[in-house]
C-alpha positions as CSV (number, residue, x, y, z in Angstrom):
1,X,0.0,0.0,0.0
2,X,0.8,3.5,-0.5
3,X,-0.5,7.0,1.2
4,X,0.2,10.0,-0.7
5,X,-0.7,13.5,0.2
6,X,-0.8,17.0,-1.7
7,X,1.3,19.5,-0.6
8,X,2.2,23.4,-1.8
9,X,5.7,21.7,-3.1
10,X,4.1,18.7,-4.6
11,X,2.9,15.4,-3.9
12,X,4.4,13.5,-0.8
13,X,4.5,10.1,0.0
14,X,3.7,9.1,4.0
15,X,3.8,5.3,3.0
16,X,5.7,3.8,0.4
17,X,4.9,0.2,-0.8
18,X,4.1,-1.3,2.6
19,X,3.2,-5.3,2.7
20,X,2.4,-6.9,6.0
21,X,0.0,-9.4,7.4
22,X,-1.3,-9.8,10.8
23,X,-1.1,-13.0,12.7
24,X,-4.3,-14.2,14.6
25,X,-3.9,-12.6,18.2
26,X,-0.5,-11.5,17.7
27,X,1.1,-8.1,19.1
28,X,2.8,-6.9,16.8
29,X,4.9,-3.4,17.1
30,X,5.6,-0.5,15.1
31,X,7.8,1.7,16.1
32,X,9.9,3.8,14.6
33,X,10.5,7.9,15.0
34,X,8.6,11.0,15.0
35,X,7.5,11.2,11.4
36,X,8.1,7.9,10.3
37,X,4.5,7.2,9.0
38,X,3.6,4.6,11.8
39,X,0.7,6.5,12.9
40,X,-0.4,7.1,9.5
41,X,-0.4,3.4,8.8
42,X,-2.0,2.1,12.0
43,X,-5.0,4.8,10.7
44,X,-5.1,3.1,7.2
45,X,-5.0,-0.7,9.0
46,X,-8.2,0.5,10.6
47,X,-9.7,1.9,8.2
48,X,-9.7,5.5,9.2
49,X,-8.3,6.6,6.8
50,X,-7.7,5.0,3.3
51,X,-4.8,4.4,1.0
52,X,-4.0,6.3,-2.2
53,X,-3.0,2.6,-3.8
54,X,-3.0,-0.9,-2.5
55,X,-5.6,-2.7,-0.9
56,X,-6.3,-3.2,3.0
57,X,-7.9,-6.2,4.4
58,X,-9.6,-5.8,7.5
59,X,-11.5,-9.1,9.9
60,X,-11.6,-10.6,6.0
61,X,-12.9,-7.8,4.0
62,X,-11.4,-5.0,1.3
63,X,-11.5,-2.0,2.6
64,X,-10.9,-0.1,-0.6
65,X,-14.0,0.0,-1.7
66,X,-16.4,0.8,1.3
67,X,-17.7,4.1,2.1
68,X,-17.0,5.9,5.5
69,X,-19.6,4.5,6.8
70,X,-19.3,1.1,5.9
71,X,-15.9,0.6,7.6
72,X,-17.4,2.1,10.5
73,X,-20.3,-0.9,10.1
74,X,-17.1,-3.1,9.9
75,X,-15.5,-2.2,13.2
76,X,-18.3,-1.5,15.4
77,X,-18.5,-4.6,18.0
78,X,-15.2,-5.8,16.6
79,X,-12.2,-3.5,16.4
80,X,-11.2,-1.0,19.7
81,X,-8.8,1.7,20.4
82,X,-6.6,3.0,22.8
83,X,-5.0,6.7,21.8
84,X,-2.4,8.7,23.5
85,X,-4.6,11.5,24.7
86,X,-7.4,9.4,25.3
87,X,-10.0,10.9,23.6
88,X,-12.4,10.7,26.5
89,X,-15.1,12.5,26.8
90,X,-15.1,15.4,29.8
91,X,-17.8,15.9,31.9
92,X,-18.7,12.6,32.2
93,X,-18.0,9.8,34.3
94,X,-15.5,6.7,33.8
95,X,-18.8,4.6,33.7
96,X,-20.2,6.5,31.2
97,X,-17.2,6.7,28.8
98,X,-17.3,3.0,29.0
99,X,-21.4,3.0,28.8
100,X,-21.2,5.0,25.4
101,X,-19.7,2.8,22.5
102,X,-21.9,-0.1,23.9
103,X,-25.1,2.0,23.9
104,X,-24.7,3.2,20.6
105,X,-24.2,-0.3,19.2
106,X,-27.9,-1.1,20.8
107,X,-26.1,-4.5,23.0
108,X,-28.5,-4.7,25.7
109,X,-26.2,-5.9,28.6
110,X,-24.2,-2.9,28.0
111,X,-24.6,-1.6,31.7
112,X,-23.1,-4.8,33.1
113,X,-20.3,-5.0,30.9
114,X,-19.1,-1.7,30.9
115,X,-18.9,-2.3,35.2
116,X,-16.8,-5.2,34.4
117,X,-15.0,-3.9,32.4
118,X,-13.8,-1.1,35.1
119,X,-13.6,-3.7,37.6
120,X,-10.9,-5.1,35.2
121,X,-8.7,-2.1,35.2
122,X,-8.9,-1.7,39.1
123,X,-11.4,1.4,38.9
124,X,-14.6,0.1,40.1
125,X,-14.2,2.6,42.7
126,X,-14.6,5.2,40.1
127,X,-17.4,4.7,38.1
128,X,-19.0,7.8,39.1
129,X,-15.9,10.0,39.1
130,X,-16.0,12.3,36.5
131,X,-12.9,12.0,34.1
132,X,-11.5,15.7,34.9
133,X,-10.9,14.3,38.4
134,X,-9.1,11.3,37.3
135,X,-5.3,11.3,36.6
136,X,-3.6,10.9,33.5
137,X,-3.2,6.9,34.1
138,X,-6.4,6.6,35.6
139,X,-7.9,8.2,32.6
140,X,-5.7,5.6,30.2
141,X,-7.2,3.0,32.3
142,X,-10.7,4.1,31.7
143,X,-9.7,4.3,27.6
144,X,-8.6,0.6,27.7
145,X,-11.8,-0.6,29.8
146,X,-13.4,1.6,27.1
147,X,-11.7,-0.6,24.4
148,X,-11.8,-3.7,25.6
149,X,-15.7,-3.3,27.2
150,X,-16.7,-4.3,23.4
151,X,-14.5,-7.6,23.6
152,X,-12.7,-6.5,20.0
153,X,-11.4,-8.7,17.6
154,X,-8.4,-6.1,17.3
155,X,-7.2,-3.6,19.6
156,X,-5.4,-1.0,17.7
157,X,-3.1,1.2,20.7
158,X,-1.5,4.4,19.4
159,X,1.4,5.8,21.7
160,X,-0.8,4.3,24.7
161,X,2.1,5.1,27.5
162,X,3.4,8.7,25.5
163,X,1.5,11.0,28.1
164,X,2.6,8.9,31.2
165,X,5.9,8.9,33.9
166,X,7.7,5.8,33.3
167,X,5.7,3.6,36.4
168,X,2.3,4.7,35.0
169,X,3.2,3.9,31.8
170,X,4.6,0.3,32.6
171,X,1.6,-0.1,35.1
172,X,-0.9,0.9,31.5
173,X,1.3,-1.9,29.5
174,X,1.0,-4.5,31.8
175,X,-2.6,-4.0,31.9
176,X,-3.4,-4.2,28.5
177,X,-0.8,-6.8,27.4
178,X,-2.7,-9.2,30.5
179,X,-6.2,-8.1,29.5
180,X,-4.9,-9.4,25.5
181,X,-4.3,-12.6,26.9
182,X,-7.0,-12.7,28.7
183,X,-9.1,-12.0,25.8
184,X,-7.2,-12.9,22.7
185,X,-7.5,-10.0,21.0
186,X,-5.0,-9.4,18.3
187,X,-2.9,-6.3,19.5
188,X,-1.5,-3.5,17.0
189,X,0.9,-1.2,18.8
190,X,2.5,1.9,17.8
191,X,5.4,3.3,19.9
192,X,8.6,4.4,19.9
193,X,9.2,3.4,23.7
194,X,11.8,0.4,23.3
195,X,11.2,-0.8,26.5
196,X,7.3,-1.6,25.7
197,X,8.1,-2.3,21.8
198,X,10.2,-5.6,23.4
199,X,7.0,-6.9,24.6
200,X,5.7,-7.6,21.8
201,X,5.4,-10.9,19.9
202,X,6.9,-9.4,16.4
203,X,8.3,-5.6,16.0
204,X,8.5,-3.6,12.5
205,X,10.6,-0.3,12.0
206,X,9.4,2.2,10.0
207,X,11.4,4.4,8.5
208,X,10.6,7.5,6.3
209,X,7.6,5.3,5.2
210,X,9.2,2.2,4.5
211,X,9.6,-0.4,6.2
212,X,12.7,-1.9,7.0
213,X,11.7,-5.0,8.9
């Protein structure tokens, strides 16, 4: 595959003829640095974005040809995320960050699995705590209950540690590497944290939008 944007000075290439498959509950790795496309290429894997040539396959389907919408209809109920500034939504409570993505996919024991699922990150205690009153890897914790509440197929993590101190962030890993093999959810990681990049089952650099291996 290959992304391509416009610029003012031309066309650039963010991805240049990348080839990869994805084992069945592996955890893989990207990492590489700032710049180096890996962001860019977990968004086309999910299918947030899509490629300017190649094809993407995604839980057995193309995603070349399906609208916005229909990738959407794709990952709902299947695919989760976990982002470095964890997208939560202020205001509201841990439980109801959790609640949300359930609710709007209609699965009726939403309620008691978004209490588990805090239960499983060690917040139960905080299900009515609104997330401005959490800490940074309290709120991380309430992303990944968040992600895996909808028991995904594929957990796609981008820089989950980057806003953390060094025990927080080892504290997050450990969590979402045990609740993966708890759950046997294929894990795609993007970091350039070397420490967390080792703990994954197969690692890939990228490099100015190649990758190298």
């Amino acid at each position: 595959m290959t992304k391509t944007v416009s610029t003012p000075n031309g066309k650039l290439d963010i991805l240049q003829n990348i080839s990869l498959n994805i084992g069945y509950q592996e955890a893989l790795v990207l990492k590489g640095a700032s710049g180096s496309g890996k962001t860019t290429l977990l968004g086309l894997m999910a299918g947030l974005d899509q490629t300017s040539s190649g094809s993407i396959e995604l839980l057995g389907q193309d995603l070349g040809d399906k609208t916005e919408e229909q990738r959407s209809r794709i990952r709902a109920g299947s695919v989760g995320f976990v982002f470095q500034s964890f997208q939560l939504v202020q205001g509201a409570t841990a439980l109801q960050n959790v609640l949300l993505p359930l609710e709007l996919q209609g699965m009726p024991d939403a309620l008691d699995r978004a209490c588990e699922s805090l239960q499983q990150v060690g917040l139960a205690n905080k299900e009515n705590t609104l997330i401005d009153h959490l800490s940074g890897g309290e709120q991380q914790r309430v992303s990944i209950a968040r992600a895996f509440a909808v028991k995904p197929k594929i957990l796609f993590a981008d820089e989950p540690t980057g806003n953390l101190d060094a025990k927080t962030g080892r504290q997050i890993a450990d969590l979402m590497f045990h609740l993966r093999d708890q759950s046997g959810t294929t894990l795609v990681l993007v970091t350039h944290e070397s420490e967390l990049a080792r703990r994954g089952d197969r690692q890939l650099l990228i490099e100015s939008g190649r990758l190298l291996n």
